[in-house]
N, C-alpha and C positions, 0 to 999 in steps of 0.2 A: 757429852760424847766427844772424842777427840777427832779434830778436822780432819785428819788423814783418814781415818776410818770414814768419814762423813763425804769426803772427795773421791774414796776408792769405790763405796756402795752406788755413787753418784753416777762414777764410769761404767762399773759393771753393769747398771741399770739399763744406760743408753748403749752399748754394747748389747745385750740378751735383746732392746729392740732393735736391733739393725741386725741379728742373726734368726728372729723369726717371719715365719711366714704365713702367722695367723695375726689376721687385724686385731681379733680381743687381746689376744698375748700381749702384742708390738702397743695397744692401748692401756694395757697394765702395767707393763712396762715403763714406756715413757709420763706415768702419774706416778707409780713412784720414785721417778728422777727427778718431775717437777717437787713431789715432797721434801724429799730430801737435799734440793736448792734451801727450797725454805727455810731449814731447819742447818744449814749453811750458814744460810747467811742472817736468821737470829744468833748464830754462834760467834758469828766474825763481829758483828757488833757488840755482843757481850764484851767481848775481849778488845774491844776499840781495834779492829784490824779489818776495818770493811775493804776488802780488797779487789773487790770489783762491784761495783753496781747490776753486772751481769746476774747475780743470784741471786737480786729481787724482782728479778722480770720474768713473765712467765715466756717459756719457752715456744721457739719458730717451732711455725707448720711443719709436717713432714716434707713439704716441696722443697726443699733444699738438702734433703737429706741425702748422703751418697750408699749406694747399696754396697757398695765395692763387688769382691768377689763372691757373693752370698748368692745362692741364686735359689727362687721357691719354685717348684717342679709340680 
């Protein structure tokens, strides 16, 4: 699969959880961001282009996350 595709699925991922406001959602969500790190960064090494170390670590807690303007009611 080609990386850009592989980095945009990656954003929209974490994106769709920082716009909801249900925990299973926001829990579905951020596993298939972690997946598709994964499957990042088998791709980046394939190609000898490991470009960050960041896409084989598995992803910070939510405590750091910013909610921005999102707000659940």
């Amino acid at each position: 699969m080609d990386l850009n595709r592989l980095y945009f699925d990656h954003q929209a991922s974490l994106i769709a959880a920082d716009r909801t406001c249900s925990n299973d959602k926001r829990s579905a969500h951020l596993l298939s961001a972690a997946a598709i790190a994964d499957h990042i960064a088998v791709a980046q090494a394939a190609l000898g282009a490991e470009a960050s170390a960041w896409w084989s670590t598995p992803a910070l807690p939510e405590a750091k996350r910013h909610r921005g303007a999102w707000q659940c009611w």
